[in-house]
C-alpha positions as CSV (number, residue, x, y, z in Angstrom):
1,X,0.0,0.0,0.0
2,X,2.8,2.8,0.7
3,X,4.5,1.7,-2.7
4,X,1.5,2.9,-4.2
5,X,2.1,0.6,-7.8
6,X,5.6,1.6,-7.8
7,X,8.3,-0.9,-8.4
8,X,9.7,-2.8,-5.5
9,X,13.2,-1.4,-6.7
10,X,12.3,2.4,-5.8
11,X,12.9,1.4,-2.8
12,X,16.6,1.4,-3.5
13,X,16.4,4.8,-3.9
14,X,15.3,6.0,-0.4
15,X,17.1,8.6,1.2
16,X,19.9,7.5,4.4
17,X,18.0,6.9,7.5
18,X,19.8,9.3,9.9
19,X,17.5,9.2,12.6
20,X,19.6,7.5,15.7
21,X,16.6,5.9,17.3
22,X,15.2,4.6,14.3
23,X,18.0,2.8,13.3
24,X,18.3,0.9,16.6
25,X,14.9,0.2,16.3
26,X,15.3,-1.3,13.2
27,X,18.3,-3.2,14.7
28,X,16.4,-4.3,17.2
29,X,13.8,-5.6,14.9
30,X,16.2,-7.3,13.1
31,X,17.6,-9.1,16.3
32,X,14.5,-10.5,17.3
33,X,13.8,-12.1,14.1
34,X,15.5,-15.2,13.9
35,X,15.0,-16.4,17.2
36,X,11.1,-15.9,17.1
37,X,11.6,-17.6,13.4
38,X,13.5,-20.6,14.8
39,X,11.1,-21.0,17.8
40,X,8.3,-21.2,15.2
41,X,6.7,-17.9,16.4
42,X,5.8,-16.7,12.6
43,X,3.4,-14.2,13.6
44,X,6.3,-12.4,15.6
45,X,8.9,-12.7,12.8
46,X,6.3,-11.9,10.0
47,X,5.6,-8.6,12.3
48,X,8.9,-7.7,12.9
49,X,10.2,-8.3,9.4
50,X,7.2,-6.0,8.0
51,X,7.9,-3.5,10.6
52,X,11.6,-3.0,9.3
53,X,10.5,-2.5,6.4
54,X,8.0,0.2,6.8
55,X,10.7,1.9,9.1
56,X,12.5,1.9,6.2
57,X,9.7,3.5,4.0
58,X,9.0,6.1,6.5
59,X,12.6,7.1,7.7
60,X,15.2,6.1,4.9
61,X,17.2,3.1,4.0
62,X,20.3,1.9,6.6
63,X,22.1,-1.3,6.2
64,X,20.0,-3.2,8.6
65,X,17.2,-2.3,6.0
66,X,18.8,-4.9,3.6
67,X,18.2,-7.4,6.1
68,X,14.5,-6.6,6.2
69,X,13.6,-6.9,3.1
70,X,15.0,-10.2,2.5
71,X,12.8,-11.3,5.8
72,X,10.5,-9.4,4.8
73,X,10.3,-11.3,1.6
74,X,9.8,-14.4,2.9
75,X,6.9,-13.5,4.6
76,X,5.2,-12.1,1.6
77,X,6.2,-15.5,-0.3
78,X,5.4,-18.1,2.5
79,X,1.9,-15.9,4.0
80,X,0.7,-14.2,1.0
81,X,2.0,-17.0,-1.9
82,X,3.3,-13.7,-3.8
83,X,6.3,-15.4,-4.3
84,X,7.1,-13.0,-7.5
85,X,7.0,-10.1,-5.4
86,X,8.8,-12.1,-2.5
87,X,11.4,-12.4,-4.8
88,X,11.8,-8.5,-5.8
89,X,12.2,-7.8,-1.9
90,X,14.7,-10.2,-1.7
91,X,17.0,-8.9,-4.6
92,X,16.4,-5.6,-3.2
93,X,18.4,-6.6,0.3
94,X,21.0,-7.8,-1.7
95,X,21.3,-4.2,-3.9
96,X,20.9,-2.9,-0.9
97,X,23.6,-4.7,1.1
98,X,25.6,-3.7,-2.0
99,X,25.3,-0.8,-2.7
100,X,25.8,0.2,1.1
101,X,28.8,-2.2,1.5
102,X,28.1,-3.7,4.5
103,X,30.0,-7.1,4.8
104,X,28.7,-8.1,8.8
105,X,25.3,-8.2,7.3
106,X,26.3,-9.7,3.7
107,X,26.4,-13.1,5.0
108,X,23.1,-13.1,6.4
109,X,21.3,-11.3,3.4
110,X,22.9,-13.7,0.8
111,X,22.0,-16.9,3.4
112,X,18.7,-16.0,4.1
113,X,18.1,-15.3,0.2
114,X,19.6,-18.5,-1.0
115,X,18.2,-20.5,1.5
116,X,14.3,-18.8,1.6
117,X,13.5,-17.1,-1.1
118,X,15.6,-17.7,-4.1
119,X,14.6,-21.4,-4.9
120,X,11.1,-20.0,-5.0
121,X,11.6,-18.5,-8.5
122,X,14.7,-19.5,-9.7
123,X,16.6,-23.1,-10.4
124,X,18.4,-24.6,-7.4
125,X,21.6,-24.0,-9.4
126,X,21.4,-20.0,-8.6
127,X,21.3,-20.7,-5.2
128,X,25.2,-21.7,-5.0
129,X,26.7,-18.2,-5.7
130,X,24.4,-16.4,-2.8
131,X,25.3,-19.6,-0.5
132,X,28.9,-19.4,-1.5
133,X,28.8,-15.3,-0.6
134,X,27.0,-16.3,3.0
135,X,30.2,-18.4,3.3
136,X,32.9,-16.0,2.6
137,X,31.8,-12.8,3.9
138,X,30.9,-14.9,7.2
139,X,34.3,-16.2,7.1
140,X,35.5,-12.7,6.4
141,X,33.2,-11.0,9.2
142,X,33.6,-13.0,12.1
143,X,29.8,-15.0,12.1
144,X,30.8,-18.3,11.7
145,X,27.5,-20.0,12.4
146,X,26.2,-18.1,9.5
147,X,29.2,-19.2,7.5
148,X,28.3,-22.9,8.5
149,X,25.0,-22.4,7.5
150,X,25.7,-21.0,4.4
151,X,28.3,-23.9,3.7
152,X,25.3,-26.2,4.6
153,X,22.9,-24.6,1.9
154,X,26.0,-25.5,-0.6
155,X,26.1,-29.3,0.2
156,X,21.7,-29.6,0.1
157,X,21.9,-27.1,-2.9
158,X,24.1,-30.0,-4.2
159,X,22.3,-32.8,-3.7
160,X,18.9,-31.4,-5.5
161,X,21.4,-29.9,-8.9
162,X,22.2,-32.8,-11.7
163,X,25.7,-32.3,-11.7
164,X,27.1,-30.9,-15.4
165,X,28.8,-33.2,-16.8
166,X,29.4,-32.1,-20.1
């Protein structure tokens, strides 16, 4: 409804949140995701994931904004069935996390994409690059689980791809 009928992708364009309490909000959003998401409390990780991103809307993007959108997107795929549109808001985290540059969330934008959004749209095969960037900016970063995970995703993203042979 705030997008109006405009393209997911404007959403690139929003201005730098600068707003101090925002952003930790935002953070804190963000935090509280993937442990009401592993305890199976989808109701709080669908709210918390759409509240980042209308933070975002109102206030401007940050890099924690990145990581919104791709949770974000997986509520719109796995509640809504808008799986097209779930996959816009997850390539929008990744623009996002690259245009801003922000390697300590990279490996948890590229994981979450490859792992639970990606393989709605596209062939398991395009999964392996956004796993294999979850591994190395993990690595590179310091969050090793997230690494692990991401070199997880690699070995079941394996066993579902005919190998190329040819």
């Amino acid at each position: 409804r705030h997008l109006a009928g405009r393209p997911v992708e404007v959403l690139l364009e929003l201005p730098r949140l600068e707003d101090p309490q925002i952003r930790k909000a935002i953070k804190l959003l963000m935090t509280l995701w993937a442990p009401a998401f592993i305890l199976g409390e989808s109701a709080l990780s669908d709210l918390a994931g759409a509240r980042m991103v209308r933070l975002s809307l109102e206030y401007g993007n940050c890099e924690e904004s990145a990581y919104g959108y791709v949770a974000f997107a997986m509520t719109i795929g796995w509640r809504l069935g808008d799986y097209a549109r779930a996959h816009e808001y997850g390539r929008l985290g990744i623009a996002l996390n690259e245009r801003l540059a922000d390697l300590r969330l990279r490996c948890k934008v590229h994981h979450r994409f490859a792992a639970l959004v990606n393989p709605w749209r596209k062939p398991f095969a395009t999964c392996f690059p956004h796993a294999k960037e979850a591994v190395r900016a993990g690595l590179e970063c310091g969050d090793f689980m997230i690494a692990a995970y991401g070199q997880f995703q690699q070995s079941w993203w394996g066993m579902q791809v005919e190998p190329d042979l040819g």
